[in-house]
C-alpha positions in Angstrom: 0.0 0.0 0.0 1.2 3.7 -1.0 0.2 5.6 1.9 -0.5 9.6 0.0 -2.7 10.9 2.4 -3.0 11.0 6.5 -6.6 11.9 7.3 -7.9 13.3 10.9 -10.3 15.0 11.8 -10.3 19.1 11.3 -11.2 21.5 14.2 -9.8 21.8 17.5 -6.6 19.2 18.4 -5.9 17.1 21.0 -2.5 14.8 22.1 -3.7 11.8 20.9 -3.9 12.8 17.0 -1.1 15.4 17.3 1.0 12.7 18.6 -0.8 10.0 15.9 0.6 12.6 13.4 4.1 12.9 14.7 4.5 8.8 14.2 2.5 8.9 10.9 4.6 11.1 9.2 7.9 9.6 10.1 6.8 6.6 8.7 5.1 7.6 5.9 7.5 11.1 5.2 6.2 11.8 1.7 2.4 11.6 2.9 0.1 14.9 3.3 -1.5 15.5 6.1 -5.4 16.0 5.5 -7.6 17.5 8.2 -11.4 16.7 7.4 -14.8 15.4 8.5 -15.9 15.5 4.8 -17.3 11.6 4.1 -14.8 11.1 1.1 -12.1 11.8 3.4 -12.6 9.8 6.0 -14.0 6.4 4.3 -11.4 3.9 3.7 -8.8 3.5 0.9 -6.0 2.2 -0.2 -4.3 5.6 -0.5 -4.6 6.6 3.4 -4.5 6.4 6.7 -7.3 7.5 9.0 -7.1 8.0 12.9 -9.1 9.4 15.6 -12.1 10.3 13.1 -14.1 7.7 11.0 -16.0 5.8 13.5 -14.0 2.9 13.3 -11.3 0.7 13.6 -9.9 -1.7 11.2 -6.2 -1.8 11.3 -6.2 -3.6 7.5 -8.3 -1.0 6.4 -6.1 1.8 7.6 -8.7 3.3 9.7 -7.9 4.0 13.8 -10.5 5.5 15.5 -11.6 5.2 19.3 -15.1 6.7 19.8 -17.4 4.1 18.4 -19.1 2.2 20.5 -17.2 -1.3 20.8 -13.9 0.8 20.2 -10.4 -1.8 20.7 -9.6 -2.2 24.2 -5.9 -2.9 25.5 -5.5 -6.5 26.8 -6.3 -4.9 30.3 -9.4 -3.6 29.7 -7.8 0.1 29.5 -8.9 2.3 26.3 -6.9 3.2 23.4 -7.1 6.3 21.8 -6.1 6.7 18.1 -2.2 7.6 19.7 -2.3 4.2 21.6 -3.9 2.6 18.1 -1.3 3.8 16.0 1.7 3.1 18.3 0.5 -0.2 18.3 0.7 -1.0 14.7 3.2 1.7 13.1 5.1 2.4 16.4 8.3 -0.1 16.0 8.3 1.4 12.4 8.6 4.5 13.8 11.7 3.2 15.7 13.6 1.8 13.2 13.2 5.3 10.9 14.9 6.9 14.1 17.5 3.7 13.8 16.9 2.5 17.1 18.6 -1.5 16.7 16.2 -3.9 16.1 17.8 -5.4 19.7 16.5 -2.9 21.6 13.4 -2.0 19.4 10.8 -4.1 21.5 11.8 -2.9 24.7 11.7 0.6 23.9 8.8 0.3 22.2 6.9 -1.0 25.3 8.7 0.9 27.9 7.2 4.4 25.7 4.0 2.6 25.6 3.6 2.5 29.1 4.9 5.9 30.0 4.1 8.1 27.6 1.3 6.8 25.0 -0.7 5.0 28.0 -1.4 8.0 29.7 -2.5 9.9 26.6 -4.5 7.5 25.8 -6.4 7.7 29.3 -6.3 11.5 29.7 -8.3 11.1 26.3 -10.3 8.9 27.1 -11.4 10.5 30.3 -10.6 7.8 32.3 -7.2 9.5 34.0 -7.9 12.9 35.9 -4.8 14.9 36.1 -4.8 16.3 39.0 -4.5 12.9 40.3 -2.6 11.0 37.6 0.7 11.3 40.0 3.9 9.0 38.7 2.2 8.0 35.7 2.3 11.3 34.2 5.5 12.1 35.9 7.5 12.1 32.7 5.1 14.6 31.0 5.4 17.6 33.3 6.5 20.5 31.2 9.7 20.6 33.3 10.7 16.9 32.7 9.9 17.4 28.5 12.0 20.5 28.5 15.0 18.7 30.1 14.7 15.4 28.0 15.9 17.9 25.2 19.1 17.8 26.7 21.7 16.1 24.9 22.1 12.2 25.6 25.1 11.4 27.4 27.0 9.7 24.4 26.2 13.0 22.1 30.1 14.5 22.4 29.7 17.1 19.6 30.9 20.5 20.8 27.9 22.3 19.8 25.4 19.5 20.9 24.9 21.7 24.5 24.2 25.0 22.3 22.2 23.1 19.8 19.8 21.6 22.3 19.1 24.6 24.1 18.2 27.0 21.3 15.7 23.8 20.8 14.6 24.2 24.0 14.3 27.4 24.1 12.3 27.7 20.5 9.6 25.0 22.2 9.5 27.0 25.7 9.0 30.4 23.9 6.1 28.5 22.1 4.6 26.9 25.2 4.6 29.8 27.2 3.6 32.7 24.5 0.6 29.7 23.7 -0.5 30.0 27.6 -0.6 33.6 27.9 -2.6 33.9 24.5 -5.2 31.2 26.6 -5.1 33.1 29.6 -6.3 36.5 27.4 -8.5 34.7 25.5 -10.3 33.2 28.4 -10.9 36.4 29.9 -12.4 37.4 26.4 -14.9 34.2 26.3 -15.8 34.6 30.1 -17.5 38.3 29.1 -19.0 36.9 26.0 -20.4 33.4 28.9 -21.8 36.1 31.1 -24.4 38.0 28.9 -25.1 34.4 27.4 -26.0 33.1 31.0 -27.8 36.6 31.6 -29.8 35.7 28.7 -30.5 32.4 29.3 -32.4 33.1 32.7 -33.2 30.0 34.6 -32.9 27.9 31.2 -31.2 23.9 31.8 -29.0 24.7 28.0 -26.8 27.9 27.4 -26.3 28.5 24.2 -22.9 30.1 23.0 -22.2 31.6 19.5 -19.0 29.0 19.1 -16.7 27.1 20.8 -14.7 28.5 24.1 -13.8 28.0 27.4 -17.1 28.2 29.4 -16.4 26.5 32.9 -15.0 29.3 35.2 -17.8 31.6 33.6 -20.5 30.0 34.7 -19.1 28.9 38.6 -18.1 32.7 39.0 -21.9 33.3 37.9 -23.2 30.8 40.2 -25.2 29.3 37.4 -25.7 26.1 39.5 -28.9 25.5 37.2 -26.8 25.1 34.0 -26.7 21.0 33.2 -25.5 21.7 29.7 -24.1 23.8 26.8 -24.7 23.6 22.9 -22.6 26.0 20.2 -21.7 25.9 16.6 -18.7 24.2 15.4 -17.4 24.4 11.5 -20.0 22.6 9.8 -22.6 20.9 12.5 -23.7 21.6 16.4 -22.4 20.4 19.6 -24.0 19.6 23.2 -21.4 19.5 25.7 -21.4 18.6 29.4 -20.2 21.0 32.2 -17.7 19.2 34.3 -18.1 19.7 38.0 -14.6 20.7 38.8 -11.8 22.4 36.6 -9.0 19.4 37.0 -11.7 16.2 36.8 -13.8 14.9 34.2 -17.2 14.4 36.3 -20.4 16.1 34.4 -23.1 17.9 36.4 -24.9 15.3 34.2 -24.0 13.3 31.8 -25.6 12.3 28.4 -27.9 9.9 28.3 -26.3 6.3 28.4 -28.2 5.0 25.5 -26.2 7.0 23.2 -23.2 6.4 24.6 -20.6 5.6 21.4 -23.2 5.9 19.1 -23.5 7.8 15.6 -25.4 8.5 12.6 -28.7 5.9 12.0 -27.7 4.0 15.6 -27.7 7.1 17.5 -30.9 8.8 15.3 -33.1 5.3 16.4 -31.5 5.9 20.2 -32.7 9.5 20.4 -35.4 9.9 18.0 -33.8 12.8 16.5 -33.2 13.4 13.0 -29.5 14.4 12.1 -28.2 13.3 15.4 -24.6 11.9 14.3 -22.0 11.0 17.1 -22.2 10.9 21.1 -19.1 10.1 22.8 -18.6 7.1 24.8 -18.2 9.1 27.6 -21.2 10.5 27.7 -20.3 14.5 27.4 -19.6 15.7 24.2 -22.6 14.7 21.0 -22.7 16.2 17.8 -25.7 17.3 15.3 -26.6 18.3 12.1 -28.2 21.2 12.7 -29.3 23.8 15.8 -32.5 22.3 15.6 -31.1 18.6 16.2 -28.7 19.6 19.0 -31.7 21.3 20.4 -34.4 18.5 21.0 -31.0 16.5 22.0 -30.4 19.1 24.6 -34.1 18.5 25.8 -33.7 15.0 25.9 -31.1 14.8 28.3 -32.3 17.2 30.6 -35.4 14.9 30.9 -33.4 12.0 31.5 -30.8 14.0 34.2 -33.8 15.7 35.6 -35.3 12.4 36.0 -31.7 10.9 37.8 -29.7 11.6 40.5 -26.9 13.0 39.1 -28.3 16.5 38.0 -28.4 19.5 40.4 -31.3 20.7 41.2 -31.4 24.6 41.1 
C-alpha cells in the first residue's frame, strides 16, 4: 500500500492525534497531512491512513479511530485512543526510521508505551484525571519534556549543548507565549459566557455563539442550574457537558447512556432525533446536524438527568 494521504479529523486538536501525526509522518514522510470530516475523506482506501475520526477501527483498512461504540480495548481492559492505536501497529516502524537497533526496538517500544502513549490515551479517554494522575504522568510535566531535550550522554559534539538549548528554548517560547494567548482569551470568552448566562435566565441549555472556554464563567456566575451547553462548530452543532470541577472529568450530568458511542442511524433510532450523528462514549460531548437537532438532543437529556440523580437541582 502507497500511503499519499493521513486523514484526521479538522477543528480543535488534541495529544492523541497530534501525537498520531508525529508517528505517521515519520513513517510515511512523503504523505500529506489531510484535516477533514468530509465523508470522502474519512471512508477507507488504499491511499490513506485514517485516525481518531471515521467511527471505526480496522487496522487492515487503515482506519484507527476510538469513539465508536465497541472501540479496541488494551489486553487490560484500558482504552486506546487513536495515539495508543497507532503506536501499536506503526510504532516499531517509527523506531527503526529513528535507527533505534532492532535489539533494543521491543523494549523501547513498550517501555514508551507504558509511560508516555498510555497515559495519553487515558487523559483522552477521560478515564485519568490529572490532577491525580501522580507517577504515571510524571514524565510529561512541562519541566521533565523541557530537560529530556538535553543532549544524551553519548552526544560529544561541541555544539550538541548549544544546539539543544536553542531547541529548548524555541519549544518553551512556544509553550509559554501559547498559555498567555489562553489566559487573554479566556478572559475574552468569560464576558462573552456572562451575557449568554444573563440571557439564558433559569434555562437547563446555554447556548454560546461557538466554541470557548465556558467553565469558570459559569461557577463565577453561580449558574448552579446550567446542566449543559450547545454551540456551533465548522459545519454541525455540539452539546457538551459541564464538568463539575476544573482538573476532573465528572459532568453535572451526563448524556444519556443509551447514546453512549453511538452515531449517525444507531444514534438517530437511540434518540429519536433526526440528524443526530455521534455521542461520545463518555457521555459529554454529541454532535448534530443542525441547531434544531442539538436542540431536541439538549431537551432529551435534561429529561433523563432531571429524571436521575446526578443532576443538580437549582
Amino acid at each position: 500500500m502507497t500511503v499519499a494521504y493521513l486523514v484526521t479529523h479538522s477543528g480543535g486538536f488534541h495529544a492523541d492525534d497530534l501525537l498520531s501525526s508525529v508517528i505517521l509522518t515519520q513513517v510515511f514522510p512523503a504523505a500529506r497531512i489531510i484535516r477533514s470530516r468530509d465523508e470522502t475523506w474519512i471512508t477507507p482506501a488504499a491511499d490513506r491512513i485514517i485516525y481518531d475520526v471515521g467511527r471505526a477501527f480496522d487496522a487492515e483498512a487503515g482506519i484507527f479511530d476510538h469513539h465508536q461504540r465497541g472501540a479496541p480495548l488494551r489486553d487490560d481492559g484500558q482504552p486506546f485512543s487513536s495515539f495508543g492505536l497507532i503506536w501499536r501497529q506503526f510504532g516499531r516502524d517509527y523506531l527503526r526510521a529513528l535507527a533505534v537497533p532492532e535489539a533494543d526496538l521491543q523494549g523501547i517500544h513498550a517501555d514508551l508505551d507504558a509511560g508516555f502513549v498510555l497515559p495519553v490515551d487515558l487523559m483522552d479517554n477521560g478515564a485519568l484525571d490529572p490532577a491525580t494522575a501522580g507517577p504515571l504522568l510524571a514524565d510529561l510535566t512541562l519541566p521533565m519534556l523541557l530537560e529530556s531535550l538535553k543532549p544524551v550522554f553519548d552526544d560529544t559534539a561541541p555544539e550538541a549543548e548549544a544546539h539543544a538549548f536553542d531547541v529548548a528554548l524555541g519549544v518553551a517560547r512556544t509553550l509559554f507565549e501559547a498559555a498567555v494567548r489562553r489566559k487573554a482569551a479566556k478572559a475574552r470568552a468569560e464576558a462573552v459566557v456572562l451575557r449568554a448566562i444573563a440571557a439564558a435566565g433559569r434555562a437547563r441549555v446555554l447556548e454560546l455563539p461557538q466554541g470557548m472556554p465556558f467553565r469558570a464563567a459559569i461557577e463565577s456566575a453561580g449558574a448552579d442550574h446550567l446542566l449543559f451547553v450547545i454551540h456551533p462548530r465548522e459545519s454541525d452543532w455540539a452539546l457538551t457537558g459541564i464538568r463539575k470541577h476544573a482538573d476532573g472529568f465528572e459532568q453535572r450530568a451526563d448524556l444519556p447512556e443509551a447514546w453512549a458511542g453511538l452515531t449517525d442511524a444507531a444514534l438517530e433510532a437511540a434518540s429519536g432525533v433526526a440528524g443526530a450523528r455521534f455521542c461520545h462514549n463518555g457521555r459529554f460531548i454529541a454532535v448534530a446536524a443542525t441547531r434544531e437537532a442539538i436542540v431536541r438532543m439538549a431537551d432529551i437529556a435534561v429529561r433523563e438527568a432531571e429524571s436521575g440523580p446526578r443532576a443538580r437541582r437549582a
